[in-house]
C-alpha positions in Angstrom: 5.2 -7.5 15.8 8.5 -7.5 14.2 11.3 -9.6 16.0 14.4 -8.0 17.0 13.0 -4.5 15.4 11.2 -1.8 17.4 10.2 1.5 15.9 8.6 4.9 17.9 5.9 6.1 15.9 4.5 8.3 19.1 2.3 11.1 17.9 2.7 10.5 14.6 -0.9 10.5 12.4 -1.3 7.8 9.6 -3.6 7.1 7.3 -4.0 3.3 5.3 -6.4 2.9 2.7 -7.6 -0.1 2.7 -6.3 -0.8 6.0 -9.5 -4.0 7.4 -7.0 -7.1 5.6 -4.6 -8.3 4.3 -1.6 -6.3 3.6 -3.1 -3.1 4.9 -3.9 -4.4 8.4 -0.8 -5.9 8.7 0.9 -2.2 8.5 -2.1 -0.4 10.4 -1.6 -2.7 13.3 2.0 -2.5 13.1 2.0 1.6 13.3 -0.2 1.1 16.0 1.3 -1.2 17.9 4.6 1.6 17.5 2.6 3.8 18.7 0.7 6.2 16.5 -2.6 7.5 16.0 -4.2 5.3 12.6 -6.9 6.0 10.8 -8.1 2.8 8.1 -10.7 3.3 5.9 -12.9 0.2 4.2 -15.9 0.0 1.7 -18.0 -1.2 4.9 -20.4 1.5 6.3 -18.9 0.9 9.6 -15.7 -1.4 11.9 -18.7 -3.8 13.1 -18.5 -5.2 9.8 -15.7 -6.8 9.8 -14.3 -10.1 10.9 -10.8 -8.5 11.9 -10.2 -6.9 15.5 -9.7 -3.2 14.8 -9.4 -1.8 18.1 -7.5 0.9 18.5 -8.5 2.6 15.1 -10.5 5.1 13.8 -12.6 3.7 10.5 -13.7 5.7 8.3 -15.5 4.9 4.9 -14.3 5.0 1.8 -14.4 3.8 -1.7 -10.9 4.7 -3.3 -12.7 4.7 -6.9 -14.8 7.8 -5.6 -12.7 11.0 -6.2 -14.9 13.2 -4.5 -14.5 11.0 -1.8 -10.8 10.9 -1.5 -10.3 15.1 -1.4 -13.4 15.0 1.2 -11.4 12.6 3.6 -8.4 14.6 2.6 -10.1 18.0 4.1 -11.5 16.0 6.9 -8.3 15.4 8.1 -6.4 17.7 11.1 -2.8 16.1 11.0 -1.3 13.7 8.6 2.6 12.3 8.5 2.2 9.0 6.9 -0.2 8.3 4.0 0.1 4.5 2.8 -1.8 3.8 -0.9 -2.9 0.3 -0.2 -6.5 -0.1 -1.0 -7.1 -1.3 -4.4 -7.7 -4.7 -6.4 -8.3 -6.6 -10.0 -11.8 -4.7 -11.0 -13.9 -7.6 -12.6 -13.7 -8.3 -16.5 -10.5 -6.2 -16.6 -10.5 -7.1 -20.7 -13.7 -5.2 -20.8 -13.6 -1.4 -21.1 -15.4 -1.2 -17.9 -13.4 -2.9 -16.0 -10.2 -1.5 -17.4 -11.0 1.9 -16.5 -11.9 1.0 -12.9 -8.6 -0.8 -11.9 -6.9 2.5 -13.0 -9.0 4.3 -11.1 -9.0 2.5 -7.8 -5.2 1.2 -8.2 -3.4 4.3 -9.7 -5.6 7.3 -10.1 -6.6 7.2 -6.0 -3.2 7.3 -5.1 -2.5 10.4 -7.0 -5.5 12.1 -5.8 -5.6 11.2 -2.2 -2.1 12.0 -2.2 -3.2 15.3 -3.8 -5.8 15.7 -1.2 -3.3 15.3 1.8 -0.3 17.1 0.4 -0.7 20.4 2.3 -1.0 18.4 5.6 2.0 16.2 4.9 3.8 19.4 4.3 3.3 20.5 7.9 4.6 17.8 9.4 7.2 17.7 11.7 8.1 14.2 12.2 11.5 12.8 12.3 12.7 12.2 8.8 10.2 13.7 7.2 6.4 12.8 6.4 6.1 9.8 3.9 3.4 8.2 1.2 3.9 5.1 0.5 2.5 3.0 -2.8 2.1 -0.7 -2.4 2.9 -1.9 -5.8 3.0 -5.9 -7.0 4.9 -8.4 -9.7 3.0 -6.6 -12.0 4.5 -3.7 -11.8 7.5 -5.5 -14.2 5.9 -8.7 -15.4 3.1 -9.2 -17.6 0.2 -11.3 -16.1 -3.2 -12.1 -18.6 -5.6 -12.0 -16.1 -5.2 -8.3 -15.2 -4.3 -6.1 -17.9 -5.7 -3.0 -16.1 -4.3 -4.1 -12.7 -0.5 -4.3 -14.1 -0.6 -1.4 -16.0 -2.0 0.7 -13.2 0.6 -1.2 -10.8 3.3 0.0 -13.1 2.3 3.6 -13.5 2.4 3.4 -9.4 6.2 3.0 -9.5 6.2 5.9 -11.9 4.3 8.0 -9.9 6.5 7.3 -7.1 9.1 8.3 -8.7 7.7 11.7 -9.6 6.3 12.6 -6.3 9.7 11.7 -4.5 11.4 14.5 -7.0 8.4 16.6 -7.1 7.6 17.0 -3.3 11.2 16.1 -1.5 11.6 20.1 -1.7 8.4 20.2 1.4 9.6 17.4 3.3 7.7 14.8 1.6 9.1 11.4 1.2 7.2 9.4 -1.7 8.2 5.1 -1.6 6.8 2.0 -2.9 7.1 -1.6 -2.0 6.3 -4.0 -4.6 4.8 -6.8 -3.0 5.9 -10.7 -4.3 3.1 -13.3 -4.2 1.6 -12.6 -0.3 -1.6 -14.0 1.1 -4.2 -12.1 1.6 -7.5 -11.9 0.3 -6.9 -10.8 -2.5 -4.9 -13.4 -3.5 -6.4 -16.2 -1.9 -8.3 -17.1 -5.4 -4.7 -16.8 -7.6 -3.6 -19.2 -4.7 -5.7 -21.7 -3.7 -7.1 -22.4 -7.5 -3.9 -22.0 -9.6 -1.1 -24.2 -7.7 1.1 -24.9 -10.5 1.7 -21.0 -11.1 2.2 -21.1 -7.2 4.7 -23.6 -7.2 6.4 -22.0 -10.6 6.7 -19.1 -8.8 8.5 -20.5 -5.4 10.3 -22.4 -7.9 11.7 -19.0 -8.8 12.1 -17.3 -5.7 15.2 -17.6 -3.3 13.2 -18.1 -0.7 10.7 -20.8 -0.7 7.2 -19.8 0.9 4.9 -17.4 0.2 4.9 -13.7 1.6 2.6 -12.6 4.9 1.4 -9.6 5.4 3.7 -8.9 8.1 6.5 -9.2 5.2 5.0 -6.2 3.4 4.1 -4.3 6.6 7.8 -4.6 7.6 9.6 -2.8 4.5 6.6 -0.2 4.9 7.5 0.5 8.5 11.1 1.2 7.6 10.7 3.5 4.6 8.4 5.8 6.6 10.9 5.5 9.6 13.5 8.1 10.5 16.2 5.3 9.7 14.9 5.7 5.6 15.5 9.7 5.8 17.3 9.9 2.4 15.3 7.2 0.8 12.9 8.6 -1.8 11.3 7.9 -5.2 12.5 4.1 -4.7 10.4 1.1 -5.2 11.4 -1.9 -2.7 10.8 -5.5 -4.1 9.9 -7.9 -1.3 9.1 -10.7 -3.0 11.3 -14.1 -1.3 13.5 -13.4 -4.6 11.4 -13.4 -7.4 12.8 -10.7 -9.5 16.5 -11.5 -9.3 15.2 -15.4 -10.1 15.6 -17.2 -13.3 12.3 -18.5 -15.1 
C-alpha cells in the first residue's frame, strides 16, 4: 500500500471508527493489508451497504454520537491494541444550537469516551511499542473556518485531548497521537472541493506541495505513530497537510 515502507501488524487487534471511506478506509485497509485483525464500524446496519470492498473486516454498527453505544462496543470487545478516532463530520446548521452540540459530540466527545470505553483493554496489550489511540484532527484544529464553528472547535479540543491522554495514560503503556489532516479528498470533503475552487486553489497556493492529500496520505502518518518505530512518540499532533501550516497566506 505504501511504497518502499512495509510494517508487521501480525496479531495485533484495531479498531477504526468510521473506517467504510475516506480517510478511515484508507488506514483499515492499510492495517489489514500489514496484517492485523480490524474491526470498522459505520452508521449502516450492515458491510452490504456499502459501495467499498470491505473484505477482510469485521463491521460493526455504530453511531459515534450514541454514548451508550460507544462503552457497549467498548465491552464487546476481547483484545484491543490500536484504537483510531476517525469517525466524525460538520453536523448540519452548525450556527444553530443543535447542530453545535452534535459536532462536539460526534467529533470530540466520542473520542474521549470510546477511548474511555477501551482503556482497560489497551492496557493489556502487549504489542511492540506499546498500544496506541490515535485522533484524526484537521486545519481546523489551528485556523478558523465560518462554515463549521462546532467542527473547529471540537477539532481543536481533539489536539488537547491528545495531549492529555498521552501524559495521563503513557504510565499503562498507552500511546495517545493525532494527525491533523490538510485538505484530503474524501467524502467529506468532496462538497468544500468540488463547489468552492477558489478556496481550493488559495489553499494549494499555500501549500509546499501542490495537490491535494489522499487518503493513503493520512493512513501513512497513522501507520507510523501506532508502529513500534513511534515508541517514544506521545501526546503529539502530526500536520500532513502538503505544507499548509508552515505556508504564507
Amino acid at each position: 500500500m505504501f511504497q518502499g515502507i512495509s510494517y508487521d501488524y501480525s496479531n495485533a487487534a484495531v479498531l477504526v471508527t468510521g473506517g467504510t471511506s475516506g480517510i478511515g478506509l484508507a488506514c483499515a485497509r492499510g492495517f489489514s493489508d500489514a496484517g492485523a485483525s480490524v474491526i470498522i464500524t459505520g452508521r449502516g446496519s450492515d458491510a452490504g451497504e456499502y459501495d467499498a470492498d470491505l473484505a477482510g473486516m469485521e463491521y460493526r454498527q455504530l453511531d459515534v454520537g450514541d454514548r451508550d453505544a460507544l462503552y457497549a462496543l467498548g465491552s464487546s470487545l476481547s483484545k484491543l491494541d490500536i484504537l483510531i478516532n476517525n469517525a466524525g463530520g460538520s453536523q448540519g446548521d452548525e450556527w444553530g444550537a443543535e447542530g453545535f452540540d452534535l459536532s462536539l459530540d460526534v467529533n470530540l466527545s466520542s473520542a474521549f469516551h470510546l477511548s474511555s470505553a477501551c482503556k482497560k483493554l489497551l492496557a493489556a496489550s502487549d504489542f511492540p511499542g506499546g498500544a496506541s489511540i490515535i485522533g484524526i484532527a484537521s486545519m481546523t484544529s489551528y485556523f478558523g473556518f465560518e462554515l463549521t464553528p462546532g467542527y473547529g472547535p471540537a477539532k481543536a479540543g481533539l489536539v488537547q485531548l491528545i495531549k492529555t491522554l498521552g501524559m495521563s495514560w503513557g504510565r499503562e503503556g498507552i500511546r495517545a497521537n493525532a494527525v491533523a489532516a490538510g485538505l484530503t479528498r474524501s467524502n467529506l470533503t468532496s462538497f468544500v472541493i468540488e463547489s468552492m475552487p477558489d478556496m481550493v486553489e488559495e489553499t494549494l497556493k499555500r501549500q509546499g506541495l501542490k495537490r491535494t492529500g489522499e487518503p493513503e496520505d493520512i493512513a501513512a502518518a497513522v501507520l507510523f505513530l501506532t508502529s513500534p518505530a513511534a515508541a517514544w512518540i506521545t501526546g503529539q499532533t502530526l500536520p500532513v497537510d502538503g505544507g499548509f501550516t508552515t505556508g504564507m497566506g
